[in-house]
C-alpha positions as CSV (number, residue, x, y, z in Angstrom):
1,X,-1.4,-28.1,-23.4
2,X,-3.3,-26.3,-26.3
3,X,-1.9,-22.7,-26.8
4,X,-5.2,-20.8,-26.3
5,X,-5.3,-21.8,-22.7
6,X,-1.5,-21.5,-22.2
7,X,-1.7,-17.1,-23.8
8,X,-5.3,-17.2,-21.7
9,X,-3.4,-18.3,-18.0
10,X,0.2,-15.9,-18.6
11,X,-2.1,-13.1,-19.5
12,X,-2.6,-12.9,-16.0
13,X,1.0,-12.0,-15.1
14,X,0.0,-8.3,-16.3
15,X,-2.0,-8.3,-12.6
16,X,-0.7,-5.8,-9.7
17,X,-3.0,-4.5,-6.9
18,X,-3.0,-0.6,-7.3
19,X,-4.8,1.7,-4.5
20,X,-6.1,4.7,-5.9
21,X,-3.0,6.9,-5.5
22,X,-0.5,4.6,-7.7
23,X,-3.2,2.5,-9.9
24,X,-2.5,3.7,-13.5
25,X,-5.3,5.2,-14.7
26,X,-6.9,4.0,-18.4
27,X,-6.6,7.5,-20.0
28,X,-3.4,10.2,-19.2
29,X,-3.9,12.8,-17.1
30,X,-2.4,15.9,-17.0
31,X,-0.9,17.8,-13.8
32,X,0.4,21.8,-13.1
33,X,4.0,21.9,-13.9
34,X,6.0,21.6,-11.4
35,X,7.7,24.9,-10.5
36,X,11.0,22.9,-10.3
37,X,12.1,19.4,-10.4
38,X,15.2,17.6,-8.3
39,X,17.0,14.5,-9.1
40,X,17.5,12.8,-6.4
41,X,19.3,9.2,-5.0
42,X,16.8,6.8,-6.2
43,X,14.1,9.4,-7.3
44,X,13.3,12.4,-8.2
45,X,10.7,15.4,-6.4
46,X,8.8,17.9,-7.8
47,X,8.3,20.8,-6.3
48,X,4.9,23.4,-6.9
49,X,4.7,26.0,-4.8
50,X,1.9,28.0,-2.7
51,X,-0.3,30.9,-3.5
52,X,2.6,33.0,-2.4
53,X,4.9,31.5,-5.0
54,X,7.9,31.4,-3.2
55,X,9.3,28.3,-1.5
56,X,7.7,28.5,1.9
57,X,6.5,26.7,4.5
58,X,7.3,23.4,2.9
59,X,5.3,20.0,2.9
60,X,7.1,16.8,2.1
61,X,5.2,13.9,0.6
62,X,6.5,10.4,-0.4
63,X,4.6,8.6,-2.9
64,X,3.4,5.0,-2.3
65,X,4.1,1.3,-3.6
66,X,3.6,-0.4,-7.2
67,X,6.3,-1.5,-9.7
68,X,8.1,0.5,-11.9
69,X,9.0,4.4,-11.5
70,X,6.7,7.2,-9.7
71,X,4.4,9.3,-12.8
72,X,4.4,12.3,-11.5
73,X,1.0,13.3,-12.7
74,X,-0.6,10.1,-11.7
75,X,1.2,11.6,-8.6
76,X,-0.4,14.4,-7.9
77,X,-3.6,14.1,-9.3
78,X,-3.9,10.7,-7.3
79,X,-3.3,13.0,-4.0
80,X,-5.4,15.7,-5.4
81,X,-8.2,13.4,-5.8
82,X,-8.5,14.3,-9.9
83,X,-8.3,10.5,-11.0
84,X,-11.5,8.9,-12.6
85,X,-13.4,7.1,-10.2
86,X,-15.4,4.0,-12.2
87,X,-17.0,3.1,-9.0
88,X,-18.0,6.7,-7.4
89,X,-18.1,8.6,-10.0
90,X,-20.4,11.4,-8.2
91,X,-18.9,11.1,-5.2
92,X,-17.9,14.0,-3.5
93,X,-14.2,15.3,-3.8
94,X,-11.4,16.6,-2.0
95,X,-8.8,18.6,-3.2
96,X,-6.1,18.2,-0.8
97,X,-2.7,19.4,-2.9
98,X,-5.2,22.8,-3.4
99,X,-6.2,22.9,-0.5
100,X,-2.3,23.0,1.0
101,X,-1.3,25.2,-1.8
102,X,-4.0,27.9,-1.3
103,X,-2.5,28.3,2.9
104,X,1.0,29.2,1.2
105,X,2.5,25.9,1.2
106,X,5.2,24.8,-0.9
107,X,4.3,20.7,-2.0
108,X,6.8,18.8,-2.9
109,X,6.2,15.7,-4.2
110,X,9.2,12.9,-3.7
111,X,8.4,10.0,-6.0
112,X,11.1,7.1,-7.0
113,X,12.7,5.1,-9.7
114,X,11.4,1.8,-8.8
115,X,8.6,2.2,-5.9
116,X,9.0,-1.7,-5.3
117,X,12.8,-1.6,-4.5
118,X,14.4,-2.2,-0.8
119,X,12.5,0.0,1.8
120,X,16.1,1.0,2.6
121,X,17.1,2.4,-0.8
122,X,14.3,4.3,-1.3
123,X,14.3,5.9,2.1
124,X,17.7,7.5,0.4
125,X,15.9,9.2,-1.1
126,X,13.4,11.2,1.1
127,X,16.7,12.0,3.3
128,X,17.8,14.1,0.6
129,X,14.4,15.8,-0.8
130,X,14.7,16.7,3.1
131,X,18.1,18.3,3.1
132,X,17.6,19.9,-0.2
133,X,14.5,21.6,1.4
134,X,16.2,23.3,4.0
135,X,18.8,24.7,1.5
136,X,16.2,25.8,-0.4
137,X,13.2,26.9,2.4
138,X,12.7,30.5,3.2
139,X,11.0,31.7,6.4
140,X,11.2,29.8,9.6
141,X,8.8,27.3,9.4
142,X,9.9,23.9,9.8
143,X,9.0,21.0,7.4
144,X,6.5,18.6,7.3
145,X,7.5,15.4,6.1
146,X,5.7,11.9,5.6
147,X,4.2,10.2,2.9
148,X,0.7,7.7,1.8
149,X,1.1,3.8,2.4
150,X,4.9,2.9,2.0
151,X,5.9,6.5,1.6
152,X,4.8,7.3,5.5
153,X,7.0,4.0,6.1
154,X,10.2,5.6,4.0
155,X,9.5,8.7,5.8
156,X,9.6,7.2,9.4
157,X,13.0,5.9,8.6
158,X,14.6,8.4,6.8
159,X,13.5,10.8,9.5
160,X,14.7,8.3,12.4
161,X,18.2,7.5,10.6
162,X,18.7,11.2,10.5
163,X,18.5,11.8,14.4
164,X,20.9,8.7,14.8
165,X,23.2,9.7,12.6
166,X,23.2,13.0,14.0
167,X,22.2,15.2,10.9
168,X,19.6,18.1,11.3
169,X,16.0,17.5,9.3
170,X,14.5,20.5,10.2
171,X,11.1,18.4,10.2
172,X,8.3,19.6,13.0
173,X,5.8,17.5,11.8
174,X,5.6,13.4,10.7
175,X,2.6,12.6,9.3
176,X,1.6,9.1,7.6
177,X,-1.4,8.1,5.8
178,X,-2.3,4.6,6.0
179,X,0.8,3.5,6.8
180,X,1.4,-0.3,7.6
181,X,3.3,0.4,10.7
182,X,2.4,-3.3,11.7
183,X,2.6,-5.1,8.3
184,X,0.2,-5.1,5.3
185,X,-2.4,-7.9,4.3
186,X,-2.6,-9.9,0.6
187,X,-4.3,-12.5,1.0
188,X,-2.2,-15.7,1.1
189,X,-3.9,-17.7,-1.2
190,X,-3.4,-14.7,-3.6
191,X,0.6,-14.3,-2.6
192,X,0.4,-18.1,-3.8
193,X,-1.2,-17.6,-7.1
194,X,1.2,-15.2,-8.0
195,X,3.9,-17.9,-8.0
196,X,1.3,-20.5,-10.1
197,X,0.5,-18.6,-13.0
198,X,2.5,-20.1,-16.0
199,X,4.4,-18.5,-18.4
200,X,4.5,-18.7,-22.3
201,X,6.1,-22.2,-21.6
202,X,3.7,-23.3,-19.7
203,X,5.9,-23.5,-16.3
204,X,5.9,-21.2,-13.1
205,X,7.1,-18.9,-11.3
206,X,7.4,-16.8,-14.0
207,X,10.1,-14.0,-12.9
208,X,8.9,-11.8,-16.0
209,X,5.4,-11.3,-14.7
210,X,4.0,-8.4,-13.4
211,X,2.1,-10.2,-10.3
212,X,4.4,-12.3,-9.4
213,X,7.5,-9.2,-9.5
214,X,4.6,-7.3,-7.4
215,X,4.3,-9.8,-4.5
216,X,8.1,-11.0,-4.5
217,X,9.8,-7.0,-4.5
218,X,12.0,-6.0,-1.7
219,X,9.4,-3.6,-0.4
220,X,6.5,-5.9,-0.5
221,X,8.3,-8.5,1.3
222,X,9.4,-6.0,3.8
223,X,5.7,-4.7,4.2
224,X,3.8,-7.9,4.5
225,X,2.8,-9.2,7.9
226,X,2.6,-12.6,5.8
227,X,4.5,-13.8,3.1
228,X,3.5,-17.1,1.2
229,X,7.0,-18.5,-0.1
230,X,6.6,-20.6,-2.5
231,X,9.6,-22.5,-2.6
232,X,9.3,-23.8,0.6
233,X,5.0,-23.5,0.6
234,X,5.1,-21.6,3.8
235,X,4.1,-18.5,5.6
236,X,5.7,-16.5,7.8
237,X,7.5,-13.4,8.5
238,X,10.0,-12.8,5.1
239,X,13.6,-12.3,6.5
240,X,13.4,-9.1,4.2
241,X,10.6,-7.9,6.6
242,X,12.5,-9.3,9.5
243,X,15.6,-7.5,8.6
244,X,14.3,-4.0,7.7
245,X,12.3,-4.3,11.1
246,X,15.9,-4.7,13.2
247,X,17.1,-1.7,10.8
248,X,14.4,0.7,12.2
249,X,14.8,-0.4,15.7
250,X,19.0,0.2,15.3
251,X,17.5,3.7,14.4
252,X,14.9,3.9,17.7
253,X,12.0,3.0,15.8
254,X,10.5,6.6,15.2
255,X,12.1,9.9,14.8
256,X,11.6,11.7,18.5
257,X,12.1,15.3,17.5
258,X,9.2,16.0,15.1
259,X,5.3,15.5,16.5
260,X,4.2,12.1,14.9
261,X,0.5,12.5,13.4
262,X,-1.1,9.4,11.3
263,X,-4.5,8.8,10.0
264,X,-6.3,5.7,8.8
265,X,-8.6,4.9,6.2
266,X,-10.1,2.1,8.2
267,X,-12.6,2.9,10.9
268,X,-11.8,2.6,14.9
269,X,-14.7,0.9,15.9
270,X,-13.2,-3.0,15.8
271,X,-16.5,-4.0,14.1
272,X,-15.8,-6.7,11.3
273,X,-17.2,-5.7,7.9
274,X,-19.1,-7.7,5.9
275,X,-16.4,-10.2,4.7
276,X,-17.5,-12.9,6.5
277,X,-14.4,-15.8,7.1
278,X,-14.2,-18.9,5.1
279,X,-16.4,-17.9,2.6
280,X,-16.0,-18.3,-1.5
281,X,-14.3,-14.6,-2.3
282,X,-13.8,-15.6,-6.5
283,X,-13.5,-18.6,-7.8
284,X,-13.2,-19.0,-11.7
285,X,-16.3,-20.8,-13.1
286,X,-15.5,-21.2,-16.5
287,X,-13.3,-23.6,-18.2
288,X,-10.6,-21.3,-19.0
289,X,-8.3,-19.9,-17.8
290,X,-7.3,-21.5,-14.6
291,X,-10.7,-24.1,-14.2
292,X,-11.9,-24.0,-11.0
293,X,-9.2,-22.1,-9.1
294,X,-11.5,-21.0,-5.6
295,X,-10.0,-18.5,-3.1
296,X,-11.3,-18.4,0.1
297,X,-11.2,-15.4,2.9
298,X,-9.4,-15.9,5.8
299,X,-10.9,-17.8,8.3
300,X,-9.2,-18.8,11.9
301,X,-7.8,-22.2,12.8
302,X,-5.3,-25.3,11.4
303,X,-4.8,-26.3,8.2
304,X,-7.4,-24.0,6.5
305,X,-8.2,-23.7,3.0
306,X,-7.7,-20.2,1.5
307,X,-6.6,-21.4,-2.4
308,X,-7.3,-23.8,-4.6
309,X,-5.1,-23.4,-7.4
310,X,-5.7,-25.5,-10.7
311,X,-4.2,-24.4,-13.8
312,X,-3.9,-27.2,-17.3
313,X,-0.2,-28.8,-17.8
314,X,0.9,-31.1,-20.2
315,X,-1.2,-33.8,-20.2
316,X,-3.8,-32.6,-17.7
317,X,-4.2,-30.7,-14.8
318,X,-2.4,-29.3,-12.0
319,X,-3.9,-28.7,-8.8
320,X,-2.9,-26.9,-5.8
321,X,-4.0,-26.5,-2.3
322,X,-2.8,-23.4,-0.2
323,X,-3.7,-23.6,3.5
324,X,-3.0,-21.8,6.5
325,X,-2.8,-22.2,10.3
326,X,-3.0,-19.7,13.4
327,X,-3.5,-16.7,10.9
328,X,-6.5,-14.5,12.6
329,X,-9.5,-13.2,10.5
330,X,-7.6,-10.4,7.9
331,X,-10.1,-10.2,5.3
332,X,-12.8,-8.7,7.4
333,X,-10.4,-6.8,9.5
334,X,-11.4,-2.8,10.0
335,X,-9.2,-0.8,7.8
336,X,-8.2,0.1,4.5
337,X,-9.2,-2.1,1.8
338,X,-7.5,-2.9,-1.8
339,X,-9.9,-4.9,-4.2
340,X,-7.9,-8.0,-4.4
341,X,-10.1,-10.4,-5.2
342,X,-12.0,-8.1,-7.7
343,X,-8.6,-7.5,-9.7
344,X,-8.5,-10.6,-10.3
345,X,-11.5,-11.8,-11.3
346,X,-11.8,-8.8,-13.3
347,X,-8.4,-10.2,-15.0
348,X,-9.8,-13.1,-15.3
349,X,-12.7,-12.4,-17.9
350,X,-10.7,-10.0,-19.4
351,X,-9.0,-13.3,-20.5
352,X,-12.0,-15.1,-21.4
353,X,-12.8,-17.0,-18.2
354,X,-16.2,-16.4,-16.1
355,X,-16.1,-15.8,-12.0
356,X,-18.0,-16.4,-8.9
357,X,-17.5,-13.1,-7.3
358,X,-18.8,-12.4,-3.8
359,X,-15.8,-10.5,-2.1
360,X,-14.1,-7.5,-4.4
361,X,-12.6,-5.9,-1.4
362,X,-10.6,-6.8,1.6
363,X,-9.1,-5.5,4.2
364,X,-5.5,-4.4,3.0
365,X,-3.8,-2.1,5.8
366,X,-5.8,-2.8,9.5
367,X,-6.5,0.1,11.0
368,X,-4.7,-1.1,14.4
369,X,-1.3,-0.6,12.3
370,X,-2.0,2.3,10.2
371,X,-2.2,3.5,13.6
372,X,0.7,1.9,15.2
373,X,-1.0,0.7,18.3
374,X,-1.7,-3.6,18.2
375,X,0.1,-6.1,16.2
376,X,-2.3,-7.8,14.1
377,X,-0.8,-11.3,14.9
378,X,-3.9,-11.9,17.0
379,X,-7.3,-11.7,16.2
380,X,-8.2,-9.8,19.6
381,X,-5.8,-7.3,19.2
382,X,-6.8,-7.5,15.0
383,X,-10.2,-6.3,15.9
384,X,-9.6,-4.2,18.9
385,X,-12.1,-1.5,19.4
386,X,-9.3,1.7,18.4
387,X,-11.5,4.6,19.3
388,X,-12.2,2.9,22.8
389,X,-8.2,3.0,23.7
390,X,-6.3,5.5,25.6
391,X,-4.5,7.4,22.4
392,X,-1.5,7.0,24.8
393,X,-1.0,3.6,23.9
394,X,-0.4,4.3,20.3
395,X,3.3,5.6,19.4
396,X,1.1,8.7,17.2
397,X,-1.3,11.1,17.4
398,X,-4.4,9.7,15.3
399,X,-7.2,10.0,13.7
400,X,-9.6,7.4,12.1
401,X,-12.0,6.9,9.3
402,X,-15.8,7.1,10.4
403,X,-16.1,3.9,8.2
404,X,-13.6,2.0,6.0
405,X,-12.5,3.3,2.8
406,X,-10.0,2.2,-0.1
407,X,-6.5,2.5,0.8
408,X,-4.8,6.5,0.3
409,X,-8.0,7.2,-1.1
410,X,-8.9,10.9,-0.3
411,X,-11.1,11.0,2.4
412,X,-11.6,15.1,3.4
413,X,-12.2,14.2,7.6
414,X,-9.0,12.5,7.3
415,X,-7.1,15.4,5.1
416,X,-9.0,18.3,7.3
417,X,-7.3,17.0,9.9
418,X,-3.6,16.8,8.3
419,X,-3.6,20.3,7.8
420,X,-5.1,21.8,11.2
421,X,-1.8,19.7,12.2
422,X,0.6,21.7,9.8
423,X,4.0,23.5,11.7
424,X,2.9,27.1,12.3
């Protein structure tokens, strides 16, 4: 196997899907200094204060999932909507941590040492950012307390293991922001791609890189709906997401004392997008790296193609096909999308290759569980028609998108909406 193409495949392992609040951005960026910073289990918060500079009226916020430990500026600007936007660059902004700060309300920001850890570890963490706040709070407001993506997850348990363990959180408010209550998607053929890319020795997994340490993490593998396992070449539900599911229930699921608010970046209307199913998303065109590895979207039925995975080897070529069975539509699925299939083609002619590109985006959290009310198990309930529903039948108060957006991205319906909800 000639060294070009074996640098040209492990460049690849340098791959992680970032949403706009914990995608590293090109340049630094700057962010107000905190007005005081708290080293926590696990993490760390920072805290700014409102217009009224004194700790009031506090808001908690979790930050969300990637590898490695929480930036603090990427942080806050990500949540303040200050991060460059290659896509939209005019689009209109929304200045949500301003917006809070400018009503006299503290921010704290709760951020963590390794975002990818064990959903349990991490939750540590926001249990005591919330005790420390009630030392510290003045007035009688109660808190608000949630988080964006995995942090609205950590926050739901935290909050929950508090009220069964009988400690006091002070919280009147949960919020999440598209939150995977029912599982997040990554495409399988992608979770399996991960495990093929070589490294400098030309063999794979390779433990040391970035995409495959992204997909196999405690905290992805407890957020997935489906997880591709490689050694056995099967998907299912991981028995990290299995367990940390049983956890939650021991603790009732959801904390009952707070009110229970979430918002989605996907839109309610059950309409598929234009992802249509069993259609070409990237495939990689030239003849390195990876020659002719094709993934497909999602498409219903047995034994259906979503990868083909060919990479060179000693001697030739290794080829791979990933199929899937019973697995309902996901790509097209209303609700917060991640550009999977962009990142990687974009990674792929960064390397030298050429692409086929006809699908960037895909859905990534499905609106039914950022909202907590259908499993998306089954394509029905996948594409179930949310703003049509009693709200009773979800276990929140919600609100959705008017049409699907990025995952966390900053939409200002969404954030209007968080604050007319803030404790009085």
């Amino acid at each position: 196997m000639p060294a070009e193409e074996v640098r040209s495949e492990a460049s690849l392992g340098s791959l992680t899907f970032g949403s706009p609040l914990t995608a590293t951005p090109k340049t630094p960026v700057s962010a107000p200094r905190p007005h005081a910073t708290w080293d926590l289990p696990f993490g760390k918060a920072w805290v700014h204060l409102g217009a009224d500079e004194q700790f009031t009226r506090p808001v908690l916020i979790a930050d969300g999932f990637e590898l490695g430990a929480t930036d603090p500026a990427v942080l806050y600007n990500g949540l303040n909507d200050n991060l460059p936007d290659e896509q939209n660059p005019n689009r209109p902004r929304y200045h949500f941590l301003d917006q809070l700060r400018s009503l006299g309300r503290t921010v704290v920001l709760i951020g963590f040492d390794e975002r990818s850890a064990s959903l349990l570890e991490n939750a540590r963490t926001i249990r005591e950012a919330v005790i420390e706040a009630n030392n510290q709070k003045q007035g009688s407001t109660e808190l608000m307390v949630g988080g964006f993506s995995m942090g609205g997850i950590l926050a739901r348990y935290a909050l929950a293991k508090m009220e069964a363990d009988g400690e006091r959180h002070g919280t009147a408010v949960y919020f999440s922001y598209d939150s995977p209550h029912r599982g997040a998607v990554i495409p399988v053929g992608l979770q399996a791609f991960a495990a093929f890319i070589p490294n400098l020795a030309g063999q794979a997994p390779d433990p040391n890189n970035d995409f495959y340490r992204y997909i196999s993490s405690p905290a992805a593998r407890q957020m997935l709906a489906y997880y591709y396992d490689h050694e056995k070449d099967s998907v299912g539900v991981d028995p990290l997401r299995q367990d940390f599911l049983d956890k939650l229930e021991e603790v009732g699921g959801w904390p009952t004392i707070p009110r229970r608010i979430a918002v989605a970046n996907g839109a309610g209307d059950g309409q598929a997008t234009s992802v249509q199913p069993g259609r070409i998303a990237v495939r990689s065109t030239g003849a390195r790296p990876f020659p002719g590895t094709t993934f497909h979207t999602q498409r219903q039925g047995d034994n259906e193609q979503v990868a083909l995975l060919r990479r060179y080897k000693v001697g030739g070529i290794l080829e791979k096909s990933i199929t899937t069975s019973g697995l309902p539509e996901l790509d097209g699925a209303p609700g917060g999308t991640l550009a999977s299939y962009g990142l990687v083609a974009k990674t792929i002619v960064d390397a030298g290759g050429t692409v086929e590109l006809n699908h960037p985006a895909v859905c990534f959290v499905p609106t039914v569980s950022a909202v907590a009310i259908r499993d998306i198990t089954d394509q029905a309930d996948l594409y179930t028609p949310v703003e049509d529903l009693d709200p009773a039948e979800s276990e929140l108060e919600f609100l959705c998108g008017s049409s699907n957006t990025l995952h966390t991205s900053i939409v200002r319906e969404l954030c209007e909406w968080l604050i007319e909800h803030l404790p009085e």
